[in-house]
PyMOL Python script that loads the backbone (N, CA, C, O; Angstrom):
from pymol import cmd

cmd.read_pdbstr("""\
ATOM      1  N   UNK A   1     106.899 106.058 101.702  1.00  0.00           N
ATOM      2  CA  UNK A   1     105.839 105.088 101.515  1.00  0.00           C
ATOM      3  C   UNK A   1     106.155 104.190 100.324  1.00  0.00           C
ATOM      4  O   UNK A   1     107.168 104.321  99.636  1.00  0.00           O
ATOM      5  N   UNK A   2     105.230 103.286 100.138  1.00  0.00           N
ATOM      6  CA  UNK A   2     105.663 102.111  99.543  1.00  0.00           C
ATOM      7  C   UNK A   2     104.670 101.617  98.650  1.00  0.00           C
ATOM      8  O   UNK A   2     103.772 101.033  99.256  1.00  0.00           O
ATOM      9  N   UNK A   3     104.525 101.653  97.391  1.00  0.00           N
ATOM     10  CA  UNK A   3     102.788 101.055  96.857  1.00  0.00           C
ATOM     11  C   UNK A   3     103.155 100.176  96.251  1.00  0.00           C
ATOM     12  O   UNK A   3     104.252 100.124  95.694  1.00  0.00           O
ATOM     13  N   UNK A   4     102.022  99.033  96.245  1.00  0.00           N
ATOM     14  CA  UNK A   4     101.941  97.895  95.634  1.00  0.00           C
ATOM     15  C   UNK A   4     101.192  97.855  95.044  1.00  0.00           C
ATOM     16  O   UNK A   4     100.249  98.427  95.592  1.00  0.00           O
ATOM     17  N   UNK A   5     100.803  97.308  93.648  1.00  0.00           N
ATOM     18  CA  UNK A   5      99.321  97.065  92.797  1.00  0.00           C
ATOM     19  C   UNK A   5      99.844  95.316  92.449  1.00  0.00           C
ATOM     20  O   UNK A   5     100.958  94.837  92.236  1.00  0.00           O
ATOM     21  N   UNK A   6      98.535  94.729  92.514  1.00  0.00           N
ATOM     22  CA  UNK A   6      98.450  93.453  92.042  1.00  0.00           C
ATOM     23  C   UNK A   6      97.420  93.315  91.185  1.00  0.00           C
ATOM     24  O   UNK A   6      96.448  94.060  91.306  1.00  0.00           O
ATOM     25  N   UNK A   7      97.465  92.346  90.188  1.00  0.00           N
ATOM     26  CA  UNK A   7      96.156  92.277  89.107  1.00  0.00           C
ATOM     27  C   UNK A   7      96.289  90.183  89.319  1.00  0.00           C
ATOM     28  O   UNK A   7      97.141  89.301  89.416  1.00  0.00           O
ATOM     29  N   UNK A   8      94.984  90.345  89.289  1.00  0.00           N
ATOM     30  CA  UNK A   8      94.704  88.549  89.540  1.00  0.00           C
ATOM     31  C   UNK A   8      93.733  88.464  88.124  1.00  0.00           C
ATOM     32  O   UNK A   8      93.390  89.548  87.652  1.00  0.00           O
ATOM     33  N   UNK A   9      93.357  87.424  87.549  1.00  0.00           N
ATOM     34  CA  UNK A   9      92.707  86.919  86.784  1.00  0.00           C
ATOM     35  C   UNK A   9      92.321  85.517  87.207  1.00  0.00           C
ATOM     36  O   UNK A   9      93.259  84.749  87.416  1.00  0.00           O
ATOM     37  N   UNK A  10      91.192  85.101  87.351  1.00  0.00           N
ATOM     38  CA  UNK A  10      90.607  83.835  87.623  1.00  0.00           C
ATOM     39  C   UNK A  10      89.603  83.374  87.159  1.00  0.00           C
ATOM     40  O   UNK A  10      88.571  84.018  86.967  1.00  0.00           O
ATOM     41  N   UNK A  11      89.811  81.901  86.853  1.00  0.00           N
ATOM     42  CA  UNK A  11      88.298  81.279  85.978  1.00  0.00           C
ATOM     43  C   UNK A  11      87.510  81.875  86.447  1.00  0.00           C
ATOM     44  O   UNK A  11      87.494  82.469  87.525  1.00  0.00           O
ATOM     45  N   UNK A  12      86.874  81.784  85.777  1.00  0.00           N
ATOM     46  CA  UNK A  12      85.119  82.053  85.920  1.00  0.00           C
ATOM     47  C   UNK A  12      84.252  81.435  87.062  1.00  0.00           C
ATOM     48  O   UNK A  12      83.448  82.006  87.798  1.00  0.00           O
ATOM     49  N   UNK A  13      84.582  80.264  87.025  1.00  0.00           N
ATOM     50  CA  UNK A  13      83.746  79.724  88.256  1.00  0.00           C
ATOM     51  C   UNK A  13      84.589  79.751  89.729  1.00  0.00           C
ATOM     52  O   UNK A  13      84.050  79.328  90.752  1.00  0.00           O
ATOM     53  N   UNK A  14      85.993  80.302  89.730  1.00  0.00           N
ATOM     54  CA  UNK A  14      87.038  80.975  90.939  1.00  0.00           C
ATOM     55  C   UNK A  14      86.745  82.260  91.566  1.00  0.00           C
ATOM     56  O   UNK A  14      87.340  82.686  92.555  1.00  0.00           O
ATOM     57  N   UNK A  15      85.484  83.060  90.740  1.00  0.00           N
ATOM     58  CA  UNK A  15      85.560  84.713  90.849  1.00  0.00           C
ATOM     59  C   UNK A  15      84.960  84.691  92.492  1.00  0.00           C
ATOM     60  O   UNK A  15      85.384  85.372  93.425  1.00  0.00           O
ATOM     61  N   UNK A  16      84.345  84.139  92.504  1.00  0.00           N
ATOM     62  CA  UNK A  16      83.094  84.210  93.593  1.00  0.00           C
ATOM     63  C   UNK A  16      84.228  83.482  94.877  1.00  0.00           C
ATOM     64  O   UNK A  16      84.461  84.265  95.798  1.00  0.00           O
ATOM     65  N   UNK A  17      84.604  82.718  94.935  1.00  0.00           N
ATOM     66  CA  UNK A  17      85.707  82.104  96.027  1.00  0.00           C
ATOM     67  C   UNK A  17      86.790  83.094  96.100  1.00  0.00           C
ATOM     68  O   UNK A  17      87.119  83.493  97.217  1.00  0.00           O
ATOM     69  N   UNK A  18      87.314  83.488  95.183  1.00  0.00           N
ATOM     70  CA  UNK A  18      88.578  84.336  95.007  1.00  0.00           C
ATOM     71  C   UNK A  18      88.032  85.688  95.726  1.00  0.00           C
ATOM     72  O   UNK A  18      88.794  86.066  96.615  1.00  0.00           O
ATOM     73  N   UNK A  19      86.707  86.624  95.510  1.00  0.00           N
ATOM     74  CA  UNK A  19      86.583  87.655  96.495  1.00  0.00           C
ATOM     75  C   UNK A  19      86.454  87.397  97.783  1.00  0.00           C
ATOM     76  O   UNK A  19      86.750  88.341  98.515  1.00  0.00           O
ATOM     77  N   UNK A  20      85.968  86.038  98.500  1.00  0.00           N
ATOM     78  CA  UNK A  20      85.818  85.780  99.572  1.00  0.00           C
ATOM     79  C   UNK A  20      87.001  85.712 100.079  1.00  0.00           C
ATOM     80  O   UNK A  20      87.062  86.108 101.243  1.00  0.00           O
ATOM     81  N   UNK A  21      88.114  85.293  99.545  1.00  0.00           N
ATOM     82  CA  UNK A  21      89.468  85.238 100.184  1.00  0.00           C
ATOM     83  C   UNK A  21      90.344  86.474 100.386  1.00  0.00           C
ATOM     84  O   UNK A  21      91.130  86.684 101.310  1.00  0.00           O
ATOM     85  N   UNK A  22      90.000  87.399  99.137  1.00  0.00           N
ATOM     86  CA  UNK A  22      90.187  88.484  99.304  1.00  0.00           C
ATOM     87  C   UNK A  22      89.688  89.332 100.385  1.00  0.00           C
ATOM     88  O   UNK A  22      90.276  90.123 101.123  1.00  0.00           O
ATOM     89  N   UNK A  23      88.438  88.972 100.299  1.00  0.00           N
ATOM     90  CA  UNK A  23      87.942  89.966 101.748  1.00  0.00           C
ATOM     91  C   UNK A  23      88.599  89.922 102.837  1.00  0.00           C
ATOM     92  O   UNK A  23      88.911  90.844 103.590  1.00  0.00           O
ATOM     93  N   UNK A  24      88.825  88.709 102.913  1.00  0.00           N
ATOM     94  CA  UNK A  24      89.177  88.238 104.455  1.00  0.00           C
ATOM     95  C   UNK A  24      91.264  88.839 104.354  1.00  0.00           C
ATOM     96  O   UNK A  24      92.146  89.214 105.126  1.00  0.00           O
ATOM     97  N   UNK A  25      91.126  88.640 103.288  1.00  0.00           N
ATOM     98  CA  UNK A  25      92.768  89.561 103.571  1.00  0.00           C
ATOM     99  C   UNK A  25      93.141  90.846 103.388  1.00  0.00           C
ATOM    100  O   UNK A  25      94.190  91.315 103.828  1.00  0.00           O
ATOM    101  N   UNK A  26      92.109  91.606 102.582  1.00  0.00           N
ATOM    102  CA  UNK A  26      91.708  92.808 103.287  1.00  0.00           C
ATOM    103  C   UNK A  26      91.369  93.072 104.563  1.00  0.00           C
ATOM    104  O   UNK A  26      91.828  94.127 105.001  1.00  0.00           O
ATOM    105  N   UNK A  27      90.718  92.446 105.275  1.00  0.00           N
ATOM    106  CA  UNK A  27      90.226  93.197 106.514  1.00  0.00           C
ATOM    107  C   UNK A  27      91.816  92.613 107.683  1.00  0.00           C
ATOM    108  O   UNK A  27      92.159  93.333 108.621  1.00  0.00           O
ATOM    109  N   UNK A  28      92.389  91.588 107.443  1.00  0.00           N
ATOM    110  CA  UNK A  28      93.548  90.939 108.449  1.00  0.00           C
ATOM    111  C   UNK A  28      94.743  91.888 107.859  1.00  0.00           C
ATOM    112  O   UNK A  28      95.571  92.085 108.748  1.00  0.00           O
ATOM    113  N   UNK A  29      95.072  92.507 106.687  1.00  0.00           N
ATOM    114  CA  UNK A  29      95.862  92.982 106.009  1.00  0.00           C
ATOM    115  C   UNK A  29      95.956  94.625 106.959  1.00  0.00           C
ATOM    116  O   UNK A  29      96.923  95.087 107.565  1.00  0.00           O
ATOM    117  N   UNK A  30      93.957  95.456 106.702  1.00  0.00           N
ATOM    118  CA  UNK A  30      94.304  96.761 107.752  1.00  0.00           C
ATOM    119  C   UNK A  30      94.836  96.564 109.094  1.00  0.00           C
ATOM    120  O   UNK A  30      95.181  97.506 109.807  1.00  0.00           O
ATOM    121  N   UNK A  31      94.908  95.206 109.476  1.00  0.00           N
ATOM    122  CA  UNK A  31      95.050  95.377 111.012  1.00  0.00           C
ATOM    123  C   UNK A  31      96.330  95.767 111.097  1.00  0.00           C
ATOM    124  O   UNK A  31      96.548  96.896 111.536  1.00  0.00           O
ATOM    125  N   UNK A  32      97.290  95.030 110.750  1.00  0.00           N
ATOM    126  CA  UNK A  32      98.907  95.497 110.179  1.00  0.00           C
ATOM    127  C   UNK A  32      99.317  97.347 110.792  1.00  0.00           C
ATOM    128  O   UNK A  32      98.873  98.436 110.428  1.00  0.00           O
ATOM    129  N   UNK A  33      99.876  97.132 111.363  1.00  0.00           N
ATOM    130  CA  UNK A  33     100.798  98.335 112.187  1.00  0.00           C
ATOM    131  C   UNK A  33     101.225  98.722 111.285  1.00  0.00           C
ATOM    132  O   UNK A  33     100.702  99.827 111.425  1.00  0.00           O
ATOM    133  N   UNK A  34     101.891  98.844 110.172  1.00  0.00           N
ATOM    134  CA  UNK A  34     102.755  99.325 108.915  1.00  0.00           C
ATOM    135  C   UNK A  34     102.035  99.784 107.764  1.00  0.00           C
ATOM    136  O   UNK A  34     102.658 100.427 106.919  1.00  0.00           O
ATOM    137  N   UNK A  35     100.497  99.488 107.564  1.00  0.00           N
ATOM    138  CA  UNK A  35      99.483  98.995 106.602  1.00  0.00           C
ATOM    139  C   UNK A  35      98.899 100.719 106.857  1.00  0.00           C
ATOM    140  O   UNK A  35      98.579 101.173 107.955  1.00  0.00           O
ATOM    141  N   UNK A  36      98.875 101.393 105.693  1.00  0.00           N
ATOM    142  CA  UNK A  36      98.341 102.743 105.515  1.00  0.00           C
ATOM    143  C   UNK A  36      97.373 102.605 105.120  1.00  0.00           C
ATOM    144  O   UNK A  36      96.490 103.291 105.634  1.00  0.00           O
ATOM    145  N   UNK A  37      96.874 101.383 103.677  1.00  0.00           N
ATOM    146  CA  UNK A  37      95.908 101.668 103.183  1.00  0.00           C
ATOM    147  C   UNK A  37      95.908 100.065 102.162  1.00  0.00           C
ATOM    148  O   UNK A  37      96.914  99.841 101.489  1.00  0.00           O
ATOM    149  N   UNK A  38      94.960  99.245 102.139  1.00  0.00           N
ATOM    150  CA  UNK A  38      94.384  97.712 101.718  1.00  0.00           C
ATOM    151  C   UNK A  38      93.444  97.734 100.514  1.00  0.00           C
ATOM    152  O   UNK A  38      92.470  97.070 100.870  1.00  0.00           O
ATOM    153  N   UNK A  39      93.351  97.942  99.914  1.00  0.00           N
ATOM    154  CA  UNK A  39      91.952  98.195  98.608  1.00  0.00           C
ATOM    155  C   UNK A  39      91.765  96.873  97.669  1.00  0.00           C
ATOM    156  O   UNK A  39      92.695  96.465  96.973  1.00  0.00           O
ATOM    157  N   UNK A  40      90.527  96.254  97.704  1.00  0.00           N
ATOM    158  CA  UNK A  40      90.639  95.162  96.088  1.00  0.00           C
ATOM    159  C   UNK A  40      89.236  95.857  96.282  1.00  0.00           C
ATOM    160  O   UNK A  40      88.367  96.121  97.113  1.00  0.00           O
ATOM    161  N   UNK A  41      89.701  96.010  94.572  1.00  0.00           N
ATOM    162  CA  UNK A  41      88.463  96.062  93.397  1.00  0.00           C
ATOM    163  C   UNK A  41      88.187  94.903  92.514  1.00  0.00           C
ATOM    164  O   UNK A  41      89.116  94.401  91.882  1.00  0.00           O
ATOM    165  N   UNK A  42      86.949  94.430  92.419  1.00  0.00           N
ATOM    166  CA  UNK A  42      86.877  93.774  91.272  1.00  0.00           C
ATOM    167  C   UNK A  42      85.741  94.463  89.972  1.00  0.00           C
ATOM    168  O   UNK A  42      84.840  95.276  90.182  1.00  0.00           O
ATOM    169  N   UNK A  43      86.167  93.780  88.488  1.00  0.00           N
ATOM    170  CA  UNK A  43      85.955  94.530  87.504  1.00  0.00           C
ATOM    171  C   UNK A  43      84.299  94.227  87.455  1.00  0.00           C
ATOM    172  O   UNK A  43      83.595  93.314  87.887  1.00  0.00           O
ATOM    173  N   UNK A  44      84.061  95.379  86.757  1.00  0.00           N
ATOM    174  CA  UNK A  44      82.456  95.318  86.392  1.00  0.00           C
ATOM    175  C   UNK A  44      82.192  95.013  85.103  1.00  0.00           C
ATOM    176  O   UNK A  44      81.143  94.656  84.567  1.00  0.00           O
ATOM    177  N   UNK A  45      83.441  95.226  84.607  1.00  0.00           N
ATOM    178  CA  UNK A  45      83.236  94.387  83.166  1.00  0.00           C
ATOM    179  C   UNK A  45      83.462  93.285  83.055  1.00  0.00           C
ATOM    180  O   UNK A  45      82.690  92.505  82.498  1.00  0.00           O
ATOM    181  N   UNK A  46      84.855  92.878  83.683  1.00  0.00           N
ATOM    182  CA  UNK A  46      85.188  91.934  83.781  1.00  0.00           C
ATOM    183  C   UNK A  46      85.191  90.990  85.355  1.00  0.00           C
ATOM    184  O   UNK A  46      86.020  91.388  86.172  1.00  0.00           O
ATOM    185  N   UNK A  47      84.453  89.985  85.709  1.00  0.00           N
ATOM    186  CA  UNK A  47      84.218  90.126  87.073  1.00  0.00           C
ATOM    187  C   UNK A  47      84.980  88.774  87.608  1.00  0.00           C
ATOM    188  O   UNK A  47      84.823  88.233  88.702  1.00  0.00           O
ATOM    189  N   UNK A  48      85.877  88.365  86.503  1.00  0.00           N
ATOM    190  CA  UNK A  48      87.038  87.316  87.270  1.00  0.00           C
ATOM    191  C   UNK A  48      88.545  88.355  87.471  1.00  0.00           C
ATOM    192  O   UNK A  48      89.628  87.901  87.841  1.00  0.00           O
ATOM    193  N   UNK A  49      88.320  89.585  87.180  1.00  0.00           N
ATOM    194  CA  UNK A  49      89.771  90.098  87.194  1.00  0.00           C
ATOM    195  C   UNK A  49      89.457  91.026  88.677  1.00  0.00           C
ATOM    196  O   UNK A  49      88.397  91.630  88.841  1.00  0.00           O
ATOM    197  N   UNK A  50      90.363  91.013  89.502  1.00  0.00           N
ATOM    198  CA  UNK A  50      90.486  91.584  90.785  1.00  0.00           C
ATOM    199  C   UNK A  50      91.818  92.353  90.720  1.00  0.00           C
ATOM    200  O   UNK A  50      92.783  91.927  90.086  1.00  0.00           O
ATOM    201  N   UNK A  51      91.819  93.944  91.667  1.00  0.00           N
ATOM    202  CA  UNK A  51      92.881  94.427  91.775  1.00  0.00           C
ATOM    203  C   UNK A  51      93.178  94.641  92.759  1.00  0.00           C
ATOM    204  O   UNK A  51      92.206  94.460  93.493  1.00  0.00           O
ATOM    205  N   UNK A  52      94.270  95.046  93.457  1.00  0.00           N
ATOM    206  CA  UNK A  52      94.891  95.023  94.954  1.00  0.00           C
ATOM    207  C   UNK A  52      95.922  96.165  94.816  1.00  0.00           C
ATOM    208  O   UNK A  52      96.882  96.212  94.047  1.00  0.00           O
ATOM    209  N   UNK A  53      95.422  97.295  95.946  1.00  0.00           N
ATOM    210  CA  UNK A  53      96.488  98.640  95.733  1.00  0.00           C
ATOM    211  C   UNK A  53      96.808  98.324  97.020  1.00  0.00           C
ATOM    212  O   UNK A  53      95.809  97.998  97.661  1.00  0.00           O
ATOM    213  N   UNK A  54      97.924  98.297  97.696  1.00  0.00           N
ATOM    214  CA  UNK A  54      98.301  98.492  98.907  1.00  0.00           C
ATOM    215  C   UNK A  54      99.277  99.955  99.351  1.00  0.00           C
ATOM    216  O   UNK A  54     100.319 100.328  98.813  1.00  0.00           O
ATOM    217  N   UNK A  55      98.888 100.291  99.957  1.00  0.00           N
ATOM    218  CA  UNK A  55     100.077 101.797 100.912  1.00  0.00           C
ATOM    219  C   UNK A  55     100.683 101.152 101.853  1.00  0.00           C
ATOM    220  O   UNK A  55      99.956 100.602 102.680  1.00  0.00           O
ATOM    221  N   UNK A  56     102.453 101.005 102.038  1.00  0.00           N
ATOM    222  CA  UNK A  56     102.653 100.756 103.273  1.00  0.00           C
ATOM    223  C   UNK A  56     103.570 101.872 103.894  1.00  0.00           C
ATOM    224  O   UNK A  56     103.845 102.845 103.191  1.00  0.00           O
ATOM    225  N   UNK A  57     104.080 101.778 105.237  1.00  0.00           N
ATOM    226  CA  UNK A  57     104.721 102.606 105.461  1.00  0.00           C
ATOM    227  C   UNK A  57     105.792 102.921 104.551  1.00  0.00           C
ATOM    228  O   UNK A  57     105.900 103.960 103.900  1.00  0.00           O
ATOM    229  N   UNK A  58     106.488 102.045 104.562  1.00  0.00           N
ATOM    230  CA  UNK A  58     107.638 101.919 104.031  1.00  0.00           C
ATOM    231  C   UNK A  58     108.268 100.124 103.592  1.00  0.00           C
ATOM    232  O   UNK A  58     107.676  99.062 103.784  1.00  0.00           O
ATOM    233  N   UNK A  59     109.289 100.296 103.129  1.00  0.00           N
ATOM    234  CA  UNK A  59     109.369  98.595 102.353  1.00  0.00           C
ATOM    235  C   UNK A  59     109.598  97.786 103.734  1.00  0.00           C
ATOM    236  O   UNK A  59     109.005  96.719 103.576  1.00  0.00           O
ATOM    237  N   UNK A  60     110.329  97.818 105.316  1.00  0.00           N
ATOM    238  CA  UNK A  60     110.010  97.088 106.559  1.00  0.00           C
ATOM    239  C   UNK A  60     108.374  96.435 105.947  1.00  0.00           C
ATOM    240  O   UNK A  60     108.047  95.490 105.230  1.00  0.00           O
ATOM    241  N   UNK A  61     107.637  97.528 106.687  1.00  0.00           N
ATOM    242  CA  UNK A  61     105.777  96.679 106.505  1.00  0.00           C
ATOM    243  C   UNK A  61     105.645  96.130 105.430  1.00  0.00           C
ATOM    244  O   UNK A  61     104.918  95.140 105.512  1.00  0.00           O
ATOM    245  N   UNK A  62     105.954  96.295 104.633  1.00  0.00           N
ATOM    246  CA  UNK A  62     105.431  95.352 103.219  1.00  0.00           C
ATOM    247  C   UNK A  62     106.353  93.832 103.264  1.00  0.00           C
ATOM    248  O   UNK A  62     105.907  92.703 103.060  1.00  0.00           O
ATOM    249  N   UNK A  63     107.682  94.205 103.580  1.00  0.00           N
ATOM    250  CA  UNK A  63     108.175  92.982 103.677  1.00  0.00           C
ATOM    251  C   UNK A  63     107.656  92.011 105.032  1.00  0.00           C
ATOM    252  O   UNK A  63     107.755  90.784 105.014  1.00  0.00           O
ATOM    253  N   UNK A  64     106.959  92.970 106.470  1.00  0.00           N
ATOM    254  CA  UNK A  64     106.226  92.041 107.422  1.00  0.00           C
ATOM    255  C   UNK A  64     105.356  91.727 106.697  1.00  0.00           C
ATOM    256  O   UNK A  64     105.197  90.520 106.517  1.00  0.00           O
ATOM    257  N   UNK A  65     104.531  92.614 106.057  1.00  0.00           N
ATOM    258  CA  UNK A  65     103.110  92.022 105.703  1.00  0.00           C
ATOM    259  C   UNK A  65     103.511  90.975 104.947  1.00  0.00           C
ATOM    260  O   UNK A  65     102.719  90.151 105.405  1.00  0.00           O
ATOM    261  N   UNK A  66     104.066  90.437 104.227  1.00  0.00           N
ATOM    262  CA  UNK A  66     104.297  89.115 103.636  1.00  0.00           C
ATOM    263  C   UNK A  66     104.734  88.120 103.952  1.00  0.00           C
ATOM    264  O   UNK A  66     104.720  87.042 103.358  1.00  0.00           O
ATOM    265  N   UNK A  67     105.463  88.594 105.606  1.00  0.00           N
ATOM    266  CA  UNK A  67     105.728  87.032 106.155  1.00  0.00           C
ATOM    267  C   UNK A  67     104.492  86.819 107.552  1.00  0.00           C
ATOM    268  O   UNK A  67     104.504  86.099 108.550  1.00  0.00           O
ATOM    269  N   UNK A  68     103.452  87.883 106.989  1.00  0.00           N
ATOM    270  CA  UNK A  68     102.604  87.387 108.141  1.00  0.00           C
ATOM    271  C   UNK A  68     101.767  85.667 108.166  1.00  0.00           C
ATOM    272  O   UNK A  68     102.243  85.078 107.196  1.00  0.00           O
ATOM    273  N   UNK A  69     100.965  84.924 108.741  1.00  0.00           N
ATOM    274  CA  UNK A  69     100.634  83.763 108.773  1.00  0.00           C
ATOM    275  C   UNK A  69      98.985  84.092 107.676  1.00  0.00           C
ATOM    276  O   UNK A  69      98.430  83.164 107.088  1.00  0.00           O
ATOM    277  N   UNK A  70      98.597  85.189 107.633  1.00  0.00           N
ATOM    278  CA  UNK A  70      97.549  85.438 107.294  1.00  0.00           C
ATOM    279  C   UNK A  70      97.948  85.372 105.309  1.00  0.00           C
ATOM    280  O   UNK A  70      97.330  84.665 104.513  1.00  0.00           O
ATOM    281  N   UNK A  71      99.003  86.229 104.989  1.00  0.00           N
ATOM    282  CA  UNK A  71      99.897  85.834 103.841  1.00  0.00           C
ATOM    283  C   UNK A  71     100.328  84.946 103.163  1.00  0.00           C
ATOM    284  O   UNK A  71     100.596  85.091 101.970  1.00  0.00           O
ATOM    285  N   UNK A  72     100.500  83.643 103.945  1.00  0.00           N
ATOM    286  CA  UNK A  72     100.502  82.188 103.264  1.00  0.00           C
ATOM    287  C   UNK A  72      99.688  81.669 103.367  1.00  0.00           C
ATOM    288  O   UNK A  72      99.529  80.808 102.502  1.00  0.00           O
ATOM    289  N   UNK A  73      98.877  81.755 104.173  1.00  0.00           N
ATOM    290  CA  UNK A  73      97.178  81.146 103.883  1.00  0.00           C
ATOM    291  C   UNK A  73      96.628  81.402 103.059  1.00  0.00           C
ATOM    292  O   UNK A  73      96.167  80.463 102.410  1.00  0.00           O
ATOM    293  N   UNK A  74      96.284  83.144 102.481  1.00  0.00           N
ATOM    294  CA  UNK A  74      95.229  83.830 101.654  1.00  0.00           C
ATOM    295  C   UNK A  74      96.283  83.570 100.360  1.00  0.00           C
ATOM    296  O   UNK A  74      95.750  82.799  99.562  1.00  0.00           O
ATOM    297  N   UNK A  75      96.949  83.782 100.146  1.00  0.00           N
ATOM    298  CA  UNK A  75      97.644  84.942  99.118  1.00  0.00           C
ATOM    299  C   UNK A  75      98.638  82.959  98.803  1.00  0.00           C
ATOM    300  O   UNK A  75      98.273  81.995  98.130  1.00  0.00           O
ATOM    301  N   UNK A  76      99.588  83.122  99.461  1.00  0.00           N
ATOM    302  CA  UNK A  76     100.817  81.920  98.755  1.00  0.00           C
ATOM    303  C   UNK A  76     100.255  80.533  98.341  1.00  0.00           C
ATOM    304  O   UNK A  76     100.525  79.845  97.357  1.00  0.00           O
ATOM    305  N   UNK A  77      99.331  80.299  99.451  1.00  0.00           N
ATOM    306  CA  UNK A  77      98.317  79.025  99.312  1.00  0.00           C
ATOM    307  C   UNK A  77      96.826  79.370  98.881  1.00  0.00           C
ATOM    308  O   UNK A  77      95.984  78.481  98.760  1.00  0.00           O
ATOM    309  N   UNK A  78      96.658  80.188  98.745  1.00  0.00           N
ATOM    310  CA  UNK A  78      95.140  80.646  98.269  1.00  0.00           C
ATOM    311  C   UNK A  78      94.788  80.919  97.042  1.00  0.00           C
ATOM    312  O   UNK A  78      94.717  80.103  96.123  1.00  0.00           O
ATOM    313  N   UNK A  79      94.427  82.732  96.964  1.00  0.00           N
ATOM    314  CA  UNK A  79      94.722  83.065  95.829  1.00  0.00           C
ATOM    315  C   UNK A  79      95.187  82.639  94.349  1.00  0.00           C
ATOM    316  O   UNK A  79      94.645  82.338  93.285  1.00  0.00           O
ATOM    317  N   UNK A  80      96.839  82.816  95.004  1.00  0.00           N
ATOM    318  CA  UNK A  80      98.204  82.336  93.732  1.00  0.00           C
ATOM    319  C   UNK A  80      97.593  80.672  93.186  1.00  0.00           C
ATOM    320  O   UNK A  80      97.730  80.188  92.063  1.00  0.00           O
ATOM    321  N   UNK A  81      97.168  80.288  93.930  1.00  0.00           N
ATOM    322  CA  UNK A  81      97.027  78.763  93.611  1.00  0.00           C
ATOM    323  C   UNK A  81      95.673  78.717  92.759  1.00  0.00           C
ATOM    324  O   UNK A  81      95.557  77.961  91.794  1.00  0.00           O
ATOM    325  N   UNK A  82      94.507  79.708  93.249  1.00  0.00           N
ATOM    326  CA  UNK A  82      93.431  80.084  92.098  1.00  0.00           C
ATOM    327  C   UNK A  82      93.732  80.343  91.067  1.00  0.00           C
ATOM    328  O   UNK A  82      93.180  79.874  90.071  1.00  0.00           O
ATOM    329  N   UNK A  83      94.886  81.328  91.041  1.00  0.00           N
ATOM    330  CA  UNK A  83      94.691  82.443  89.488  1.00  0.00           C
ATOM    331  C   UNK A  83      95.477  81.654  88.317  1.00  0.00           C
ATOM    332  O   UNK A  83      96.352  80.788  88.341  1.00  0.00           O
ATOM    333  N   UNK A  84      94.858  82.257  87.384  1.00  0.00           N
ATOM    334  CA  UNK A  84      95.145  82.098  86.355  1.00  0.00           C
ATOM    335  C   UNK A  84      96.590  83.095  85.432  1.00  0.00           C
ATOM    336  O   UNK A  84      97.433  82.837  84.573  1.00  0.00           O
ATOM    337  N   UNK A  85      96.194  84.249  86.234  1.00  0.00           N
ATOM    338  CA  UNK A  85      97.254  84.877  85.940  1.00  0.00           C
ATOM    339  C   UNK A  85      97.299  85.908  86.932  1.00  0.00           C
ATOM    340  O   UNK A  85      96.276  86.273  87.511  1.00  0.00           O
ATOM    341  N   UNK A  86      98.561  86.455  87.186  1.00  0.00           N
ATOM    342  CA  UNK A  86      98.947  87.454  87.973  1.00  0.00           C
ATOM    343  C   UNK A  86     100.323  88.669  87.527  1.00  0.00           C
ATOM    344  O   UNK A  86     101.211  88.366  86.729  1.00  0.00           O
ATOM    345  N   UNK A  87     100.246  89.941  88.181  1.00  0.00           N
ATOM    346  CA  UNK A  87     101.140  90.481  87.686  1.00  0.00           C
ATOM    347  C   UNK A  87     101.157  91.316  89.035  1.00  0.00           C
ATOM    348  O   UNK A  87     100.205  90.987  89.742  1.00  0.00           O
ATOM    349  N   UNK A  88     101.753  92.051  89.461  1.00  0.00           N
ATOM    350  CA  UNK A  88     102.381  93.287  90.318  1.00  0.00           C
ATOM    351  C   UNK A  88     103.525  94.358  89.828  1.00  0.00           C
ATOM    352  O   UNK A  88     104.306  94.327  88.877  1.00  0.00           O
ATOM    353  N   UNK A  89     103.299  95.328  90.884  1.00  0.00           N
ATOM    354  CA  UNK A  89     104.453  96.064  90.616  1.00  0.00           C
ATOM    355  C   UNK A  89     104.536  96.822  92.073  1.00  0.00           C
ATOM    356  O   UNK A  89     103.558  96.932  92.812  1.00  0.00           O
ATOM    357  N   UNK A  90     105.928  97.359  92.396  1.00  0.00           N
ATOM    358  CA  UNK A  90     106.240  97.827  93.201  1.00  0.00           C
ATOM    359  C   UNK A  90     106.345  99.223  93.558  1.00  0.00           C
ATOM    360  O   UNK A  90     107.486  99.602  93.821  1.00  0.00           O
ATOM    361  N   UNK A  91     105.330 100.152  93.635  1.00  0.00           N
ATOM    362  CA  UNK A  91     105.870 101.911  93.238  1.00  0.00           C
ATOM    363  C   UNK A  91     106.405 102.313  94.132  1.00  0.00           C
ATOM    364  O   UNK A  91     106.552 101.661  95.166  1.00  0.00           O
ATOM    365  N   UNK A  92     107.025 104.029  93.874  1.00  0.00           N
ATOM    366  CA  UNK A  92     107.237 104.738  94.908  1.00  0.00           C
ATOM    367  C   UNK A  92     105.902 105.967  94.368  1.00  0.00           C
ATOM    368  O   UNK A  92     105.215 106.088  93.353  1.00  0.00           O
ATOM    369  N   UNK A  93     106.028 106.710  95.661  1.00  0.00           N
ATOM    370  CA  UNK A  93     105.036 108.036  95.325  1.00  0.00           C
ATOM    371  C   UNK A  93     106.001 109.099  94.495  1.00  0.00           C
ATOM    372  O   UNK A  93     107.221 109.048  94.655  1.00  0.00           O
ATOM    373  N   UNK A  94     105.509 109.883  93.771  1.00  0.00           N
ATOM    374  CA  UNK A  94     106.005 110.684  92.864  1.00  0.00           C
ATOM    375  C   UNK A  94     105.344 112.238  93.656  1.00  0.00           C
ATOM    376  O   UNK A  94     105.562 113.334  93.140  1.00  0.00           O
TER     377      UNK A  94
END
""", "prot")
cmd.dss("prot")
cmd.show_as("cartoon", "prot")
cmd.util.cbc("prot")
cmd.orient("prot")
């Protein structure tokens, strides 16, 4: 398996647009044949910062899931183009 974490940061007046986009790539993201497991949280303290854990099968699905059409809409043209800042990382399970 394959984990991904993403951390977004977005203005203040982006928070509220930025979960809506998120949602919607959460729910197109579980449909994914390769896709174990989709999660965003956003902070309660902080409520422009959003997080994104993904499970995939293995690095194949993660590398489909990123050339899906749903992926450059939400995420390359969406999202990325909201935030203010971003970071990821790539795990394995331990």
């Amino acid at each position: 398996m394959v984990i991904q974490t993403v951390r977004f940061v977005f203005a203040a007046e982006e928070g509220d647009r930025a979960e809506a986009v998120f949602r919607e790539l959460r729910d197109a993201s579980r449909a994914e044949p390769g896709v174990v497991a989709f999660d965003v949280g956003r902070s309660q303290e902080t409520p422009d910062v959003f997080a994104l854990w993904e499970i995939y099968r293995d690095r194949a699905a993660l590398d489909s899931h990123r050339a899906t059409d749903h992926y450059e809409r939400l995420v390359t043209n969406g999202v990325r183009a909201l935030a203010k800042e971003r970071s990821g990382e790539i795990l394995s399970p331990i």
